[in-house]
N, C-alpha and C positions, 0 to 999 in steps of 0.2 A: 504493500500500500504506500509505503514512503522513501524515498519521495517521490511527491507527484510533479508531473511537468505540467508549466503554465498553460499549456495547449489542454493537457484533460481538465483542468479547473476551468478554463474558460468555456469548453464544452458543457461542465456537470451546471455553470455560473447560467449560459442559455437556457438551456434543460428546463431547470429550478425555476428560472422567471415565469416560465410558461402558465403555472400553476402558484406559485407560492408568492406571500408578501414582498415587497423589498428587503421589509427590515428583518425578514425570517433569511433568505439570499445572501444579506450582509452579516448575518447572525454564524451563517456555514459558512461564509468565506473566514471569519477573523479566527472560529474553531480550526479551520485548517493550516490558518497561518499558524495559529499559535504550536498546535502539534508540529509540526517542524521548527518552530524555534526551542520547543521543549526535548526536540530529538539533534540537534544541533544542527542540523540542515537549514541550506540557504532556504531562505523565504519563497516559492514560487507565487506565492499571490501578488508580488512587488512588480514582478512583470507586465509590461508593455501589455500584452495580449489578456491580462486578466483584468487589469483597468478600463480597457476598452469595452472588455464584457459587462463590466458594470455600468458602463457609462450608454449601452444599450439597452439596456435593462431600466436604468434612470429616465431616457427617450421615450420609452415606452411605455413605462409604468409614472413617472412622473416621483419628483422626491419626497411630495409630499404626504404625512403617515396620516390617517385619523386619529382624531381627538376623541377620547373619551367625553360620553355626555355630561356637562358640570350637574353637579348639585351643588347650587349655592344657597346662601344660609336660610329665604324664605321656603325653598323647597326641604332643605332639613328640620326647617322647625315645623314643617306642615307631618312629614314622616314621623318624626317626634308627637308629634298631640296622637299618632294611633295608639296610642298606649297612654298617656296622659288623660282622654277624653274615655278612656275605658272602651275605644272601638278598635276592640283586640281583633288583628289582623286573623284568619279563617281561611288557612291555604290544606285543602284538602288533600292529606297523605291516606291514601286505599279507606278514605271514608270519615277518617279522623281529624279534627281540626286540629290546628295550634293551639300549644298551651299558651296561659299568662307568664309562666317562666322563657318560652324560647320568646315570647314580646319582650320581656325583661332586656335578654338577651342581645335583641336584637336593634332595642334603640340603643343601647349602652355600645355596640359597637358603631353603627353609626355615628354617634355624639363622639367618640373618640377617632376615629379614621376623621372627620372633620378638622378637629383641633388638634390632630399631630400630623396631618396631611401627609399619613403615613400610605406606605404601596399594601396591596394587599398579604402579600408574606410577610413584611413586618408587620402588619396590626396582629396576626395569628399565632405571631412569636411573642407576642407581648407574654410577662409571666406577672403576675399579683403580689410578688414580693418585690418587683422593682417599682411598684408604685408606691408613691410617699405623698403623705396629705400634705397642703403646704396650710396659709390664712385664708381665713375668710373663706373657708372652704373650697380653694383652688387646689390643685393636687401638682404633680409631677410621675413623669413614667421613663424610665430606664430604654431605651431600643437598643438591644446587645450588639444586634449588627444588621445590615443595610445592603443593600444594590451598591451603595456611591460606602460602604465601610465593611469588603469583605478580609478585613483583619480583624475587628473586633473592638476599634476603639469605642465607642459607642457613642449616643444624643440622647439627651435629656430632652422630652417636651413635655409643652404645658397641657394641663387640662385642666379648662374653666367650671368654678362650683357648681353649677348646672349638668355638665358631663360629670363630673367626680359623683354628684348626687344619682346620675343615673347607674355608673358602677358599684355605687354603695349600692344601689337597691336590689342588681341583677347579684352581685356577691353573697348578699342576704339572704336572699330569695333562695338561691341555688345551694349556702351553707359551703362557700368554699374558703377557703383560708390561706392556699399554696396551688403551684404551678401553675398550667395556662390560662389566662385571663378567660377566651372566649374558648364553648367547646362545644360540642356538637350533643346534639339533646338525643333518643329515642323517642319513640312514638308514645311510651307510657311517661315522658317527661321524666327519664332518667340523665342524670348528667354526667358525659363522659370523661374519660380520665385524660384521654389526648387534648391534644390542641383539635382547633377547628380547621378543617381544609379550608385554605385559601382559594379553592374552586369558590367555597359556599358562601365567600363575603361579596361578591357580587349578585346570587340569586337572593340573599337579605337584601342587599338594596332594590335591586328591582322587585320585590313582593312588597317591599315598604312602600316603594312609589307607586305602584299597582293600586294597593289600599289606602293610599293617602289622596287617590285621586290624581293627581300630576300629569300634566299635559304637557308631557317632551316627547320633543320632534324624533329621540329613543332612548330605549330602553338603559337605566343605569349597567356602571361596569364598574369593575371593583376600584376603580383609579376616579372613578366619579368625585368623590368627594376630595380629593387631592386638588382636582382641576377648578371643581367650585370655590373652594376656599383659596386659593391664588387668586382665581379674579375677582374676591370677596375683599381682597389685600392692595389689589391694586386699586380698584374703583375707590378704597378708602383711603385712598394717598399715600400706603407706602410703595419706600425706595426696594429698587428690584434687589440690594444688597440683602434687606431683612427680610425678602421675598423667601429667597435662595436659603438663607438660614433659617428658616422656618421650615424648610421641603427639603431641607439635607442636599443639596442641587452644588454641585462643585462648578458649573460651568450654568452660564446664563440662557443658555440656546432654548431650553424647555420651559423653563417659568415666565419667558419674556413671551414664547409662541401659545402659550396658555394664555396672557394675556394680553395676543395683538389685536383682537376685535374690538375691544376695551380702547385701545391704543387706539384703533382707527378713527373711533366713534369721537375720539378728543384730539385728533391729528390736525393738521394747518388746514386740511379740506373744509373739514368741520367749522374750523374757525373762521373760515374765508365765507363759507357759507354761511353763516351767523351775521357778520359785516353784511351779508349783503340781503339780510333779512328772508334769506331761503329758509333758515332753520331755526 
């Protein structure tokens, strides 16, 4: 298998476009560079003929990735009132509804994937001992490690008395004391010992917004709430520096594309159009 010559990588690079994302394409090519840089072989993805490949594939497919649908804060607080208003969510598993504990569950992670504008595998990594109550009933939570921190140094983020109040309640409810934060219930409303699949933080948001009534142009994804709360951040006037450190973002390219619509809507267009009384 190694090494490969830049000719077969730019063959498997065509292949691959035909059917798969860009960014899944881009995902195979950097694994194949890195196997040869881990096997001490020269690089062949560096090649003239493998860049080209890509830059076909770019033509065609265009560079642009989709965005997950935001949930910003009036749609999480709408999600939030199904369990506050007592209109427990009713997703029928072979006949059985949902209980009031996986509701429990289910806003407390939402309220927290909001205020740590965490990805979906970290909010599931979350553990119950790295949370610490702070004042006035605002908390902190430990993130052992990250996409942008796989050493392990770690991030503190905040969580506001309102989300801490929802984790007291689902913690209570549940009777847990130690290890993973969120986990995945049975149908008799047993609670598991594992973590929650990070599949399953996306189908709680979209049953939330289902049941909350929400009228998006689609359906949430587990990175929903990451996207809402960035341009929940910038529409409020912050700088993209406290953007980035809120979102664990080492580089600007994604928090700034999160929110360029934002941007546009306040751009010199906007404002030329304003002077001249169009808007």
């Amino acid at each position: 298998m190694l090494p490969s010559s830049a000719e077969t990588i730019a063959a498997f690079i065509d292949a691959q476009a035909t059917t798969k994302s860009r960014a899944t394409v881009e995902r195979y090519r950097s694994s194949i560079a890195a196997l040869h840089r881990a096997a001490g072989l020269q690089n062949p993805c560096a090649d003239e003929i493998v860049r080209l490949a890509i830059k076909r594939m770019n033509r065609s497919k265009g560079r642009r990735q989709k965005q997950a649908e935001p949930l910003n804060r009036g749609s999480i607080e709408r999600m939030l009132d199904v369990k506050t208003t007592g209109r427990l969510h009713r997703r029928i598993l072979e006949g059985a509804p949902e209980t009031p504990l996986i509701a429990l569950r289910n806003v407390a992670l939402i309220a927290v994937a909001y205020d740590t504008l965490l990805r979906r595998s970290e909010l599931v990594s979350l553990y119950i001992g790295d949370l610490q109550k702070g004042v006035e009933g605002s908390g902190t939570v430990l993130v052992r490690r990250s996409k942008a921190d796989q050493e392990g140094e770690g991030a503190i983020k905040y969580l506001a008395p309102d989300t801490m109040a929802h984790v007291d309640a689902w913690l209570a409810a549940a009777r847990l004391e130690s290890g993973p934060l969120f986990r995945p219930l049975t149908k008799g409303g047993q609670v598991g010992a594992a973590a929650l699949g990070s599949g399953e933080v996306a189908r709680v948001f979209r049953d939330l917004a289902v049941t909350a009534g929400l009228k998006l142009p689609r359906l949430p994804s587990g990175h929903s709430t990451r996207v809402g709360a960035t341009q929940d951040m910038f529409a409020a006037g912050f700088e993209l520096l406290e953007v980035m450190q809120a979102g664990s973002w080492r580089t600007p390219a994604m928090p700034a594309r999160y929110g360029e619509r934002l941007r546009a809507q306040r751009g010199a267009a906007r404002k030329l159009a304003t002077l001249q009384n169009r808007a």
